[in-house]
Each structure stands twice: as structure tokens, then as C-alpha cells.
N, C-alpha and C positions, 0 to 999 in steps of 0.2 A: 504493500500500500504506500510506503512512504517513497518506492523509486518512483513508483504511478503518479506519486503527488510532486515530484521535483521534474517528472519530466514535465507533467501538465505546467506548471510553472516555467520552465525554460522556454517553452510554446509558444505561452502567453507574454512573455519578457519578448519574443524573437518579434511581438507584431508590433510593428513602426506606423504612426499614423502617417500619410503622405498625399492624402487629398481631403478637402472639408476642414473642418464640414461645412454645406451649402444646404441650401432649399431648394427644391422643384415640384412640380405638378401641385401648386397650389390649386385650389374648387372654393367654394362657395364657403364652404364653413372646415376646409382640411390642407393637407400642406404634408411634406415628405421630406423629412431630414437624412443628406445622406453621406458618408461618410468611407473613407480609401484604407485600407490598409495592407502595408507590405508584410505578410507572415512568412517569408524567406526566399532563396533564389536559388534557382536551378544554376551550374556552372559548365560551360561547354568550350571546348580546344580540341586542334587539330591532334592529340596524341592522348592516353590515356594519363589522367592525371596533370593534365595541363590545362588549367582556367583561364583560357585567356579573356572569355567574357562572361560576366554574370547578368543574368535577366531575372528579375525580381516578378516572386510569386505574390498576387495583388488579389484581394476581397473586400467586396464592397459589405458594406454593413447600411441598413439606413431602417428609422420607423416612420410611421405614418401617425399624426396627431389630425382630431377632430376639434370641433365644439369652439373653432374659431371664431371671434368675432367680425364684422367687416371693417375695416381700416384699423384695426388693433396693432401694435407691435408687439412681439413674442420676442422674449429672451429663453436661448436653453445652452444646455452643455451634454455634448455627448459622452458616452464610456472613454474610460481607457487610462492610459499610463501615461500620457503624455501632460504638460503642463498645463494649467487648469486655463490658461488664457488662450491655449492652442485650442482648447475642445470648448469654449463657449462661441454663440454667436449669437444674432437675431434679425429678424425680417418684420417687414409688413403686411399685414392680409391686407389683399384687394379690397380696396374702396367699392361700392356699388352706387351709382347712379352718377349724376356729376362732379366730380370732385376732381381735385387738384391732386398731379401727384407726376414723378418724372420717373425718366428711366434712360438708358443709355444703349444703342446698337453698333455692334463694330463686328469683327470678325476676321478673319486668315490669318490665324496667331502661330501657324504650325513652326515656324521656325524664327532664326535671330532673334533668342531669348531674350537678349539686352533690349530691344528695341521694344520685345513684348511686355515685358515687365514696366516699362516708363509709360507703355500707353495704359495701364492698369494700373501704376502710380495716380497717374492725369483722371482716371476712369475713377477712382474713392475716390477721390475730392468732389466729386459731384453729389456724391451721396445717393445715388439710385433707387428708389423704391425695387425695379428690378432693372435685367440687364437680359440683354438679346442676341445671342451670339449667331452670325449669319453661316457657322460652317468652318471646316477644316482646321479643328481644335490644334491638331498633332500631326507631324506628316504623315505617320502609318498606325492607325488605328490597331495592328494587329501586334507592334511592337511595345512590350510591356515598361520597356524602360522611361518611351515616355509620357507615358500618364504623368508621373510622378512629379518632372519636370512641369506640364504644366499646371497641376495643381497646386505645386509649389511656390508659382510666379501670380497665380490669380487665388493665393490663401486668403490674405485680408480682404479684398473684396468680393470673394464668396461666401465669405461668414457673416457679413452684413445686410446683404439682397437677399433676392430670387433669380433665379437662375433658369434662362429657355434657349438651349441650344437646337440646332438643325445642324442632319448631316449633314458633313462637307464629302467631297469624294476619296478625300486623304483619310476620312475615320474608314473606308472601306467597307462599311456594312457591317462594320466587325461587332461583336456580340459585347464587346465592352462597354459603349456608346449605352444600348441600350442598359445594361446594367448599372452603370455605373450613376444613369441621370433617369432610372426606372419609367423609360422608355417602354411604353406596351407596343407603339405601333409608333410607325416613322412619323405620319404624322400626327397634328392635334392642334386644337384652339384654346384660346381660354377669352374671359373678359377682363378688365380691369376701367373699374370706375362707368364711364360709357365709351369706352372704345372696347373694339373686338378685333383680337390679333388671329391667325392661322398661317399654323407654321407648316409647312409643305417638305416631302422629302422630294428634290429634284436631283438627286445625285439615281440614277435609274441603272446605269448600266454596272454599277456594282452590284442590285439585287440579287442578280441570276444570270449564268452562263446561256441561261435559256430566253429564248424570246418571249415564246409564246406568256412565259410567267412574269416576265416586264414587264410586258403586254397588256395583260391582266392587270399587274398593280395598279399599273397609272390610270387603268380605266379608274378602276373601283376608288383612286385617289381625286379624279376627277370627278366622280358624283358626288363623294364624299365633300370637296371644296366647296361646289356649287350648293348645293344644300345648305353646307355652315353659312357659307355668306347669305344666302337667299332668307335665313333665316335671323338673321342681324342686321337688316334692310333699319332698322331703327337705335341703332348703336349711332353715336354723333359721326366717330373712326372708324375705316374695316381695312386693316393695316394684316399685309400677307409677307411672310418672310418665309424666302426659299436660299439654297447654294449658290444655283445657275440663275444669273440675268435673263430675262425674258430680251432688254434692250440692252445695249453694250456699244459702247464707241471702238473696243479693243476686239477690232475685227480678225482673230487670229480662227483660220477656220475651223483647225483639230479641237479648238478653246470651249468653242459656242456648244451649246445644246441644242438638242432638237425636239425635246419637248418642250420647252417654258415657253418660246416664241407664241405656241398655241393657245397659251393661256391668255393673251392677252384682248379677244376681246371677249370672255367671261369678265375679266376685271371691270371694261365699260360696262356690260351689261349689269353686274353688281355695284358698279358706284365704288371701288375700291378708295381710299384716301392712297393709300401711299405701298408700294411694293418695295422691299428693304433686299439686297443682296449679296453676297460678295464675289468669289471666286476669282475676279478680275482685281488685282492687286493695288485697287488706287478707288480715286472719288469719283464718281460720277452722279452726274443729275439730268433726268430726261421727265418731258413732259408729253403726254402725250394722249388726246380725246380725255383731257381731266385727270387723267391716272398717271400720280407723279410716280418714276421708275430710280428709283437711288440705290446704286454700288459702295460698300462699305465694306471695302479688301484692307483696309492697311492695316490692323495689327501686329503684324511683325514679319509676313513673307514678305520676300525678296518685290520689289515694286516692278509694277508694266508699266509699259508706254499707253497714251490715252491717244491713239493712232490717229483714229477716223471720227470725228463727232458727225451728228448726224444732222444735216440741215432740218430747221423749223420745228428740233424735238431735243437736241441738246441744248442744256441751258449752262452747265458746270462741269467741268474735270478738271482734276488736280493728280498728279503721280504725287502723292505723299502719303505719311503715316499719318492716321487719321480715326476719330470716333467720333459719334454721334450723338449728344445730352440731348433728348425731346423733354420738353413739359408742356405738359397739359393742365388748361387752367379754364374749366367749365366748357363751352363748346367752343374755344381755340386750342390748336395746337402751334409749338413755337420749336422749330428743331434748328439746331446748328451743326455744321460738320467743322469741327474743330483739330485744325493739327498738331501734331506731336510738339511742334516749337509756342505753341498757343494762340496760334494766329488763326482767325475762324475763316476757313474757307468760303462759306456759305451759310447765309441765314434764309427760314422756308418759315412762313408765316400763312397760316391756314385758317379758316373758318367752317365749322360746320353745317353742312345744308340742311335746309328743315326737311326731316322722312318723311316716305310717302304716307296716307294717309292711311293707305291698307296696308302698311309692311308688318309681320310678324313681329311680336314682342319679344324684346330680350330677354 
């Protein structure tokens, strides 16, 4: 009994926390704490007994709390061995109806640490109710080394917010993605205050080697979109975050996608406010039949050229590092894209239209 109890011990001493803890998939009155840890590492080299590299064994841990109030802030602290200021945090539950409250969009963090870590500096000072990540956390979703890396560089301010990421094509479909941010399905919406966001998986060609099953998703992801919007016709916002640009100045042809372009007139026909994206490594701003189209790549990969703008639908691009502070303050919305040296690229100043008179209730 007592080796049983020292090894259980050594076990438990071996798990390192290394991501978290953060919030996701807030609802109406519930919210998901969720939290990393390293419980040890496989070691692998070209000759028997030669480690030339170690890859660290990772488990997610998280619970689900109810009995939320709406616009409450919640303090908690999760388990474990780590210092007590590493394992507390806290968030905000969603506001319901019009209320004031901001949040921040950026994304392509997958690489030059340095660079990602100072836009996450610049990104807490804003103080986020939540935060909106457009994709391609890590470059290889399947490489365990680095989760670790970015959960390390976005600690403080995931202990703070809420947290909604979209795949990027760099997480690869990989089964961490959903785990780690209890992901049930690629996509999902939520509300906050009166805007209604839906987060789209356009990364498609990672699902399946197979078409036909492609095929099938994007169908079943397109009734799935049209429905949620259709049924938020009365939300002030209907703000949709995808990977892939639907519009794009950075005409690189292997770059583009071939399903987002299609979505675009669903978005007319729903009244979208605003489509948020990254993949293309820089800023852009496109206007087009009402439906603003904004690129939000700079994070920390390597930067593109903004090649070809597009006559009578570009309005902005910048190749820099860059994020996004929205707030929203009753039915305006006020968003800045702000670069890394602090100089604002661009300000978008919006007003809400009055819904139709038979749109579906929030």
C-alpha cells in the first residue's frame, strides 16, 4: 500500500499545469472552465536510448458550472499544485439585451512567439469581456509541444475573458482543438448582450480525405448557418467568424478557398453586420452590398503582401501586426484595428438597423 501511495504521489507531483485556465462555451445561465496539463513525455532518437527529443504527454481537465447570473463576474480557482495565482481567474457572463460591453478579435498566432506574446500584452490592457480568435492557434495542431507554448504566451489573458476560437487549417482537425476548448462540433453560435456571433469551421479540406464526407459537412454547415442567422433577424449584430476570407485583396490562388466565396450572398440575404477573418496575414477591410468583410491575420505569423485590392469594395489594408478592440455600447458598434506599434489602422463606426417586423425572437 505504501509503494501504491508514493507512486500515486510521484504521478501526481509529475502533472505541470501548462495551459489555463480559461472559459469557453458560455449559455444563458452556464460556462466551462478549462484547464492543460503536462502528466509527462514520451522521448524519441534515432538509436536506442538516445532522447534526442521529448514530446510532452498533455490532458485536458475542465468542469462545467451552472446557475449563472447574466452580466455577473465569477471568480474561481482551479485544482492542483501549482501557485495559487497561476490557478485562479475570472470572467463575465453574457449581458442579455442591450448592454454595453467589448471584446477583442485577432488571430494567426501560430508562430514568432515574440511578436505573439506583445500582441497579447496590447490585447489585456483592453480588458475584454471576451476575445475571438479567427484560427491557426499553433502551426501543427497535431504537435504536442506546442500547445504548451501557446498557452503559455496567452496565460494572463485567458484567465481573465472568455475565450471562442475557430479552426484554422494549421490546428488540422486535430482532436486537441476540440478537446482542449470542448468543442462538440466545428461549428457554433452564441449571443452576447444583442449581438449574435456564429463561428463557422471553413478550414474543409482537413475534415476528410474523402469528398463525398466534405461534401456532406458543408452542406449540413450551411443549413445549419442559414437557420442560426435566419433566426436572429432581431439581434441589433449578426457578426460570423470563419479561417478563410470569403473576400481577400491577397490574391495568391493555392491561398483562396472555394467554399467561403459562396457564402457571400447568404450574408446579404441575412443582413450580416460584419464577417471577421484571418488566414491572410495582414489587415484588411472590404465593403460590400452592406456586408463589411474584415481580415484579422497579424498575430504573430510571418506577414503577406496586400497585393491586389479590389476596386469599389476595398476600403483598408495594412501588412502589419494587428488586433481588433470592438465595443459595443446599446445599438452602436465602435471597432478599431489597432497595430502592434499602437497606431490605429482603422476606425468602423456602425449603427444598428431597426429589425424587420416579423423577424424571429432572440
Amino acid at each position: 500500500m505504501l509503494l501504491a501511495f508514493c507512486a500515486l504521489a510521484t504521478a501526481q507531483a509529475a502533472d505541470k499545469l501548462v495551459g489555463g485556465p480559461y472559459v469557453v462555451n458560455p449559455a444563458a445561465r452556464s460556462a466551462t472552465i478549462g484547464w492543460v496539463l503536462e502528466t509527462g513525455a514520451v522521448r524519441t532518437g534515432p538509436e536506442p536510448g538516445e532522447a534526442a527529443r521529448r514530446i510532452p504527454v498533455l490532458s485536458s481537465g475542465k468542469i462545467s458550472m451552472t446557475g449563472l447570473k447574466a452580466g455577473e463576474t465569477v471568480y474561481y480557482e482551479i485544482p492542483g499544485d501549482a501557485p495559487v495565482e497561476e490557478r485562479r481567474g475570472h470572467f463575465k457572463v453574457a449581458p442579455t439585451g442591450r448592454a454595453n460591453f467589448q471584446f477583442v478579435v485577432f488571430g494567426d498566432t501560430r508562430t514568432r512567439d515574440d511578436l505573439h506574446r506583445r500582441i497579447i500584452q496590447a490585447i489585456s490592457k483592453t480588458d475584454p469581456d471576451f476575445v475571438i480568435h479567427t484560427g491557426d492557434l499553433v502551426t501543427d495542431g497535431y504537435d504536442t509541444s506546442q500547445w504548451p507554448v501557446f498557452f503559455d504566451i496567452e496565460r494572463e489573458m485567458l484567465r481573465k475573458t472568455v475565450f471562442f476560437p475557430v479552426l484554422g487549417n494549421h490546428e488540422r482537425n486535430n482532436a486537441r482543438f476540440y478537446d482542449f476548448f470542448d468543442v462538440n462540433t466545428a461549428y457554433y453560435s452564441f449571443n452576447w448582450g444583442s449581438a449574435h456571433f456564429a463561428l463557422v469551421n471553413s478550414d474543409v479540406n482537413n475534415l476528410s480525405p474523402g469528398k463525398a464526407i466534405r461534401e456532406r459537412f458543408w452542406q449540413d454547415q450551411l443549413r445549419w448557418l442559414e437557420d442560426d442567422l435566419s433566426q436572429n433577424q432581431k439581434a441589433d449584430f449578426r457578426f460570423v467568424v470563419m479561417h478563410h476570407p470569403p473576400i481577400t485583396a491577397n490574391q495568391v490562388p493555392s491561398h483562396m478557398s472555394k467554399e467561403t466565396p459562396t457564402l457571400i450572398p447568404m450574408f446579404e440575404k441575412q443582413k450580416v453586420t460584419a464577417v471577421f477573418a484571418g488566414h491572410d496575414h495582414n489587415y484588411q477591410h472590404h465593403l460590400k452590398n452592406g456586408v463589411h468583410y474584415i481580415v484579422t491575420g497579424g498575430g504573430g505569423a510571418p506577414l503577406a503582401a496586400v497585393d491586389q485590392p479590389i476596386p469599389g469594395i476595398t476600403l483598408k489594408v495594412e501588412k502589419v501586426e494587428h488586433f481588433m478592440p470592438i465595443r459595443v455600447e446599446g445599438g452602436k458598434v465602435h471597432m478599431q484595428a489597432v497595430a502592434l506599434d499602437g497606431h490605429v489602422i482603422e476606425t468602423i463606426d456602425l449603427t444598428a438597423p431597426p429589425p424587420p417586423p416579423d423577424a424571429p425572437a432572440k
